[in-house]
C-alpha positions in Angstrom: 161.7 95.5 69.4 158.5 97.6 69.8 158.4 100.1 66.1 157.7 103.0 68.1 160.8 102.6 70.1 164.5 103.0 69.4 166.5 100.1 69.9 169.5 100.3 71.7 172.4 102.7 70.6 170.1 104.4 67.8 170.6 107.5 69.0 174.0 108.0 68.3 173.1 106.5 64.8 170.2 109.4 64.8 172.9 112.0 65.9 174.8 111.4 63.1 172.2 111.2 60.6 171.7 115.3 61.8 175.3 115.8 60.5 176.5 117.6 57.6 180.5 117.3 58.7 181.8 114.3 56.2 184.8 113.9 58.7 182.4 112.7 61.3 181.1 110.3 58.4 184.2 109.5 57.6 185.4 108.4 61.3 182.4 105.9 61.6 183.3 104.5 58.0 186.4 103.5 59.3 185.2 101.7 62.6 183.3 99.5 60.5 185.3 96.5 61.1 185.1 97.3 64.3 181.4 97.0 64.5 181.9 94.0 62.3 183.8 92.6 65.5 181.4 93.8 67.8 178.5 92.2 66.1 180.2 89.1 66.3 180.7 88.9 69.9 176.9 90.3 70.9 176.0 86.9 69.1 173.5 85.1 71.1 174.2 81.2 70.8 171.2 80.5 68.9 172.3 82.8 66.4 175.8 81.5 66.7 174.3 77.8 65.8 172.2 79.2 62.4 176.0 78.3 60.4 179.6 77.4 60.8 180.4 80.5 59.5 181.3 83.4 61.5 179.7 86.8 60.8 182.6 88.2 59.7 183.2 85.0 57.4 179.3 86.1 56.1 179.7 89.8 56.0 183.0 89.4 54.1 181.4 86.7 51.2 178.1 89.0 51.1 180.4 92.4 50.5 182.9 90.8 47.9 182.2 87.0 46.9 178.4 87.2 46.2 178.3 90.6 43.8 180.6 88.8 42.0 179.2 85.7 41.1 175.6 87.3 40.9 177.5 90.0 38.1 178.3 86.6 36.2 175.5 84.4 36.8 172.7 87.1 37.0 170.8 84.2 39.6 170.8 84.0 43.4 170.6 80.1 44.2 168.6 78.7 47.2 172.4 78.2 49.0 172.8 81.6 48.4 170.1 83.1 49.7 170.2 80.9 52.8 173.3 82.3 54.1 171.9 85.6 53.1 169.4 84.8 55.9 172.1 83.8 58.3 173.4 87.0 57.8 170.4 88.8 58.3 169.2 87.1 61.4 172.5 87.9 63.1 172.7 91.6 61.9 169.4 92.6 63.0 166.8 91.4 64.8 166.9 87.3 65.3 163.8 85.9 63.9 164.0 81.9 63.9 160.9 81.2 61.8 162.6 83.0 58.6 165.1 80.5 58.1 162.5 77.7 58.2 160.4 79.6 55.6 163.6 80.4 53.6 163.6 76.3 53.3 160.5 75.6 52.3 161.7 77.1 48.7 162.8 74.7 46.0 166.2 75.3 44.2 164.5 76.0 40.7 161.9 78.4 42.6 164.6 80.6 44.0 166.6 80.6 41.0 163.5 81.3 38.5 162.5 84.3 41.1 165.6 85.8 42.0 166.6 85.9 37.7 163.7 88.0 37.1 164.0 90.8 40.1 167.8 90.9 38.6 167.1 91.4 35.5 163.6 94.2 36.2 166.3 96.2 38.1 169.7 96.1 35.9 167.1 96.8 33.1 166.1 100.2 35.4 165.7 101.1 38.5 162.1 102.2 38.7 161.2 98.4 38.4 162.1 98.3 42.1 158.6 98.1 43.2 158.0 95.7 40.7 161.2 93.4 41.6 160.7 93.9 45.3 157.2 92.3 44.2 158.9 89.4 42.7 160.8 87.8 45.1 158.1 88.6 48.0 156.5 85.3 45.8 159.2 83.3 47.6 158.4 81.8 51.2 160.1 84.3 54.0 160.8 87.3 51.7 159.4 90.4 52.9 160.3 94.2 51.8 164.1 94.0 54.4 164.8 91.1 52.4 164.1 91.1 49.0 166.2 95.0 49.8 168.7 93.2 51.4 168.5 91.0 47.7 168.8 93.7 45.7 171.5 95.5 47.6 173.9 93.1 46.3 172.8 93.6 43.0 172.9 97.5 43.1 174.3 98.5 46.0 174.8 102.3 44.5 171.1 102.5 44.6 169.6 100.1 46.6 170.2 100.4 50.5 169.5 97.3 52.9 166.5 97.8 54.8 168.0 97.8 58.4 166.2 99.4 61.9 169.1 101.2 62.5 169.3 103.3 59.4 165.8 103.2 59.5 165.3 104.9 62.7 167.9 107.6 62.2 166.8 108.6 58.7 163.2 108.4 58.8 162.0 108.2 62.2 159.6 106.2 63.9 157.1 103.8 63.9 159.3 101.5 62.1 157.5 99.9 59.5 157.9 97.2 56.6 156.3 97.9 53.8 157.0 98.8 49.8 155.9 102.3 51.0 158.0 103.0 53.6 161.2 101.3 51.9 160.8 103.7 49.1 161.0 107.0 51.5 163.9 105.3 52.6 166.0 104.9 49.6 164.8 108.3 48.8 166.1 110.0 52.5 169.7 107.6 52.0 169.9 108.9 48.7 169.5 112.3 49.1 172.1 111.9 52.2 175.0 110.1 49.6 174.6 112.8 47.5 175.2 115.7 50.8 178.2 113.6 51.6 179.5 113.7 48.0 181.8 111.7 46.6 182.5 108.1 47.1 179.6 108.1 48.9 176.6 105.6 48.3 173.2 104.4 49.8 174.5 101.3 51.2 177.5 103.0 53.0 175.6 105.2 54.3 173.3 102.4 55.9 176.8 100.5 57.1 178.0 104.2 58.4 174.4 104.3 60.5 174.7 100.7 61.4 178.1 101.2 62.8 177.1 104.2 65.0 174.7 102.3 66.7 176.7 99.1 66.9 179.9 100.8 68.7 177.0 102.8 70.9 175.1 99.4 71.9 178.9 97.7 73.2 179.4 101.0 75.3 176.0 100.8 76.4 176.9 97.4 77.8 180.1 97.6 79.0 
């Protein structure tokens, strides 16, 4: 998708970025498993093919499984951060050379890598530029990954980097860089907080995702 153009159903995702009311939030929050569903079936078979898991299957392990083995083992393994990829690919925009790139790691690379950006980021968060540094080292890890890494980790602070909540927070041309991520954690942020509580920066991403998820399946129905 061209970065000076929206891609389909942002706008509804843009709409509600504009809002203050929290029960409009709040009635996208609870479609998410709907766009969860939704996501699923917009599959195209080659991103159907990257695992014998479904999305849902990923989405579910990435939300709940992974934070807590990371919380204990303060290491993503090269397994790990494979399926992170699957999930990625099939989320957002389907890239096919990433998982080939994501290969070419070794095992003891990931692990060495991924230790360090945990530990520059539980021990504060303005190491983020410094830990987003870090595991760009690794072969296929740009700035939407390693914040898609670090989401898991601290996902109070650290939203994914996805075009959806990227267009609707801080407009176009959709760019990734370290810059760019960082007026984007700042804009999320600053959104949470207008929301109030229980709200944080990644479900405030998830909220904008799902917007334009459940726009996109009426656009093509």
């Amino acid at each position: 998708m061209a970065p000076n153009k929206l891609r389909p159903g942002v706008e509804s995702a843009v709409e509600l970025w504009k809002s203050r009311d929290s029960a409009k939030w709040e009635e996208f929050c609870n479609s998410y498993e709907d766009s969860r569903v939704i996501t699923q079936r917009l599959l195209k078979n080659s991103q159907i093919k990257l695992s014998h898991h479904s999305f849902i299957e990923d989405d579910k392990w990435k939300e709940d499984n992974l934070p807590k083995n990371i919380a204990t083992k303060k290491v993503i393994t090269l397994q790990q951060l494979e399926r992170l990829m699957v999930w990625k690919l099939r989320r957002g925009q389907f890239r096919p050379t990433l998982m080939g790139l994501i290969k070419r790691n070794s095992p003891s690379c990931v692990e060495e890598v991924t230790r360090k950006a945990i530990a520059l980021v539980e021990e504060s968060i303005e190491n983020i530029s410094d830990a987003f540094k870090v595991l760009e080292s690794l072969h296929g890890v740009g700035p939407a990954t390693a914040s898609l890494i670090l989401s898991v980790i601290l996902p109070d602070q650290v939203p994914f980097m996805s075009d959806e909540a990227m267009d609707a927070s801080i407009g176009l041309p959709r760019s990734y860089t370290n810059s760019r991520y960082v007026k984007f954690q700042k804009a999320l942020s600053s959104k949470a907080d207008e929301l109030g509580n229980g709200w944080n920066v990644n479900l405030v991403e998830k909220v904008l995702y799902t917007a334009a998820v459940l726009r996109r399946d009426e656009i093509n129905q």
